[in-house]
C-alpha positions, 0 to 999 in steps of 0.5 A, a space after each residue: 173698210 174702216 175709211 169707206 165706213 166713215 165716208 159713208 157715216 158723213 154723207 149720211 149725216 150730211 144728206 140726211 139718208 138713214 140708209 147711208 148713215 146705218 150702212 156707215 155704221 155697220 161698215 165701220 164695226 165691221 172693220 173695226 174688228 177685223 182690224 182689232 183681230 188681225 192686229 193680234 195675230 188672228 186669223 179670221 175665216 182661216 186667213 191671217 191677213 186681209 188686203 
C-alpha cells in the first residue's frame, strides 16, 4: 500500500493530476499506520497480520 501510494503520489506530480496526487497521499497514511501498528504488536480490525 505504502509502494502504491508513492507510485501514485509521483505520477500526480508528474502529470499534474490532483486526483492522482490526493489518492497517493491517502494511500501512503494509510499504510503508514497500518505499518506503525502492525509493527508493534497490534492488531488492527481483529487481524494481527496483513499480507
Amino acid at each position: 500500500m505504502i509502494a502504491l501510494g508513492v507510485i501514485l503520489l509521483i505520477l500526480g506530480f508528474v502529470l499534474n493530476i490532483q486526483v492522482l496526487w490526493s489518492i497517493g497521499v491517502i494511500l501512503l497514511v494509510v499504510g503508514a499506520v497500518l505499518w506503525i501498528l502492525g509493527s508493534i504488536g497490534r492488531p488492527v480490525a481483529g487481524r494481527r497480520y496483513w499480507y
